[in-house]
C-alpha positions as CSV (number, residue, x, y, z in Angstrom):
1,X,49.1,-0.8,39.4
2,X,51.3,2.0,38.3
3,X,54.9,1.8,36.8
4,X,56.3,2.4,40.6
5,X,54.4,-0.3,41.7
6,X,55.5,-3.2,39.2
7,X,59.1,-2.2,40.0
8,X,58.5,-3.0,43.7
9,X,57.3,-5.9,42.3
10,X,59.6,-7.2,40.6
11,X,62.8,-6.4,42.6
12,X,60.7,-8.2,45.5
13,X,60.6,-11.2,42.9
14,X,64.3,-10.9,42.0
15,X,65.0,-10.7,46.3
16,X,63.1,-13.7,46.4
17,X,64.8,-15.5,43.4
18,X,67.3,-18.2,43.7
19,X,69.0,-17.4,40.0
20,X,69.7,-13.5,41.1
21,X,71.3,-14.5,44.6
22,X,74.4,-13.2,43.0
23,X,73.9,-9.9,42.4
24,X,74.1,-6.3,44.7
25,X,70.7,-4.8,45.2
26,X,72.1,-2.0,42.6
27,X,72.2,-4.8,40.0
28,X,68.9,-5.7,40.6
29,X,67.5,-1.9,40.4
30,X,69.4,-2.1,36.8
31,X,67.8,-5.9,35.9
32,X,64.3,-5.0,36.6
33,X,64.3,-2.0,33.6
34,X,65.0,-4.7,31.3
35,X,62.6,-7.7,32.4
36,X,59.0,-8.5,32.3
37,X,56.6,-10.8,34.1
38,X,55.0,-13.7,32.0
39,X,52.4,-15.9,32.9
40,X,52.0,-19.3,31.3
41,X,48.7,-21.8,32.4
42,X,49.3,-25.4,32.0
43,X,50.3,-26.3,28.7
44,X,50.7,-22.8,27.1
45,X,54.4,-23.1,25.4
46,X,57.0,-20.6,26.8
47,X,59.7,-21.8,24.1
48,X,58.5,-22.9,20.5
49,X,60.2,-25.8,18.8
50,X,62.0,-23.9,15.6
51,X,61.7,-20.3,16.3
52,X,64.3,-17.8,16.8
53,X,65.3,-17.9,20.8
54,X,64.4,-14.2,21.7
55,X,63.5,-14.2,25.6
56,X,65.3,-15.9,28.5
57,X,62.9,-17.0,31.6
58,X,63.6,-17.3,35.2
59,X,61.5,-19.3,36.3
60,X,60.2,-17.9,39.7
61,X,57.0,-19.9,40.1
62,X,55.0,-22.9,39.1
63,X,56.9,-26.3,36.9
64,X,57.6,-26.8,33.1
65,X,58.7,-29.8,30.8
66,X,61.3,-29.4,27.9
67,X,60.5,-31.7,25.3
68,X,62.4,-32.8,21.8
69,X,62.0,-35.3,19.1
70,X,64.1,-38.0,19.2
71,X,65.9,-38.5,16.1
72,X,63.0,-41.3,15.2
73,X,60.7,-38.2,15.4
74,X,58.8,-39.2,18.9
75,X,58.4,-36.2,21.4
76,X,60.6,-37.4,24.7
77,X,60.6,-35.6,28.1
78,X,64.1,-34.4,28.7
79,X,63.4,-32.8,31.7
80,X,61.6,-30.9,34.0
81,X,62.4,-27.1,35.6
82,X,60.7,-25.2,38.3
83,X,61.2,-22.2,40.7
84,X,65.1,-21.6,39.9
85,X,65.7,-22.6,36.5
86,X,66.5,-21.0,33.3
87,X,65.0,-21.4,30.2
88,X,65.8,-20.3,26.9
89,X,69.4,-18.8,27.7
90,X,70.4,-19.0,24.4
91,X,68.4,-16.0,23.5
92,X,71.7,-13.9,25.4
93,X,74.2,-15.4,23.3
94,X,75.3,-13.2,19.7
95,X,74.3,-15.4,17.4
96,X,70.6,-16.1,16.5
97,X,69.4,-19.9,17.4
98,X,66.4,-21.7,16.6
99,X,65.2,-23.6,19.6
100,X,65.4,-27.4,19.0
101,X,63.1,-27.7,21.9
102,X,59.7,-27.3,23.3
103,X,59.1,-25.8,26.3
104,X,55.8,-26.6,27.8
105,X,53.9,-24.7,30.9
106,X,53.0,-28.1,33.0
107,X,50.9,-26.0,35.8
108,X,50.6,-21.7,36.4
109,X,53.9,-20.5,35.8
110,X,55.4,-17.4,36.1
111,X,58.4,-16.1,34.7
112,X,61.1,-13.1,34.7
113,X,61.4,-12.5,30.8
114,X,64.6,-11.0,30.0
115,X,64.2,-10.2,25.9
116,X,67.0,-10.1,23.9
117,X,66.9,-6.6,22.8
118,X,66.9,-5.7,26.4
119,X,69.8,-7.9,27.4
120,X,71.6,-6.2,24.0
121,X,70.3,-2.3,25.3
122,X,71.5,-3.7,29.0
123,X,75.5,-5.0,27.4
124,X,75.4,-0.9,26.2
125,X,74.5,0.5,29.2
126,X,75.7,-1.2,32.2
127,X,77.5,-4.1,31.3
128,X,78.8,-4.9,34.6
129,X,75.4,-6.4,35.7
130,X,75.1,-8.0,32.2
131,X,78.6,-9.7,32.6
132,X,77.1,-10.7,36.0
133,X,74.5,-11.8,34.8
134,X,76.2,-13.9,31.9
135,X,78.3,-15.2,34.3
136,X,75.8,-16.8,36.1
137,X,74.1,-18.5,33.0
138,X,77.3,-19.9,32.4
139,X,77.7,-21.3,35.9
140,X,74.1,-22.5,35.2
141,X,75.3,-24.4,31.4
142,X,78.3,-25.9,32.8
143,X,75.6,-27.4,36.0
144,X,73.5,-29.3,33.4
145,X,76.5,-30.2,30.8
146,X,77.8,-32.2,34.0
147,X,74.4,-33.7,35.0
148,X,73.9,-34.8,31.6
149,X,77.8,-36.0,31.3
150,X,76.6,-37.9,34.5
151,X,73.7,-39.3,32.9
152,X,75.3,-40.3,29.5
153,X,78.3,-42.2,31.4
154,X,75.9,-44.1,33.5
155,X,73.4,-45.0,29.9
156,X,76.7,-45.5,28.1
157,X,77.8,-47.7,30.9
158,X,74.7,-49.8,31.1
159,X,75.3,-50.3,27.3
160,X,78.8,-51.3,27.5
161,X,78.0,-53.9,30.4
162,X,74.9,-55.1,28.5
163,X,77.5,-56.0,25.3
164,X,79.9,-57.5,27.2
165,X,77.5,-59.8,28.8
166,X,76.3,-60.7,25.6
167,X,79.8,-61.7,24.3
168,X,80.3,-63.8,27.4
169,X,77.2,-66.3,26.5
C-alpha cells in the first residue's frame, strides 16, 4: 500500500467515525497527517497503568476494558468502550500524566492514534482543527463526569437509605 493509499484509508475511517462527525472534510484532510492506525488483539494493553499518557485512541473498531486498583489494591472493571470512544485523552492536555489505568484490548481492536507530539505539531500548524478537535474531547469528559455523577448519586443513595434503615431497627 503506498502513502496515497493509507490516506484514503484513513479519511474513509475518520468518514465512518462517530468521534470525528464534527469536523469539515478539510479538517479531516488536516487530522489524517497527524494519526496512525493501531491494532490491538485481545488482551494486548493499549494504555499502561503508570506510564506517561502519550497517544489518544479513537476507537473505530472491536471493544476494550479500562481497569484500576481499588484503593485495597484489587484490579476492578470500570468500564468498557468500543467503536466511538476515546481513550487516553489525557495525552492532549499540557501537562504530562501518568495513567492511573489499564486499558486492556478485550477482542481485535483497531484504533486512530493521535500521539502527542503530533497533536503539539497540529496546535502549531492549524490550530483550528486542533481547537475542534479539543473541543470535542471536552464534550466527550463532561459525558462521562455526568454518567459517573449519575452513578455515584445512585451508590451514594443506596448507602444513605441502607444507614437510615439501620438506625430505624
Amino acid at each position: 500500500m503506498n502513502l496515497e493509499e493509507g490516506k484514503l484509508s484513513k479519511i474513509e475511517l475518520l468518514e465512518s467515525a462517530p468521534h470525528f462527525s464534527f469536523l469539515n472534510f478539510g479538517d479531516k484532510n488536516v487530522l489524517v497527517v497527524y494519526m496512525t492506525i493501531e491494532e490491538f488483539l485481545p488482551g494486548d494493553p493499549l494504555i499502561h497503568e503508570g506510564e506517561i499518557q502519550d497517544k489518544t485512541h479513537f476507537i473505530f473498531e472491536g471493544k476494550a476494558e479500562v481497569v484500576k486498583a481499588s484503593a485495597e489494591g484489587e484490579r476492578v472493571s470500570i468500564a468498557r468502550v468500543g467503536r466511538g470512544d476515546i481513550v487516553g485523552e489525557a495525552a492532549l492536555q499540557p501537562n504530562l500524566i501518568q495513567s492511573t489505568v489499564v486499558v486492556r484490548a478485550l477482542d481485535k481492536t483497531k484504533t486512530l492514534c493521535l500521539p502527542r507530539n503530533a497533536f503539539e505539531e497540529m496546535m502549531i500548524d492549524t490550530p483550528q482543527t486542533a481547537f475542534k478537535l479539543l473541543f470535542d474531547v471536552i464534550r466527550l469528559l463532561r459525558r462521562r463526569l455526568n454518567e459517573t455523577s449519575n452513578k455515584f448519586a445512585d451508590h451514594v443513595g443506596d448507602i444513605i437509605v441502607d444507614d437510615s434503615q439501620q438506625d430505624e431497627q
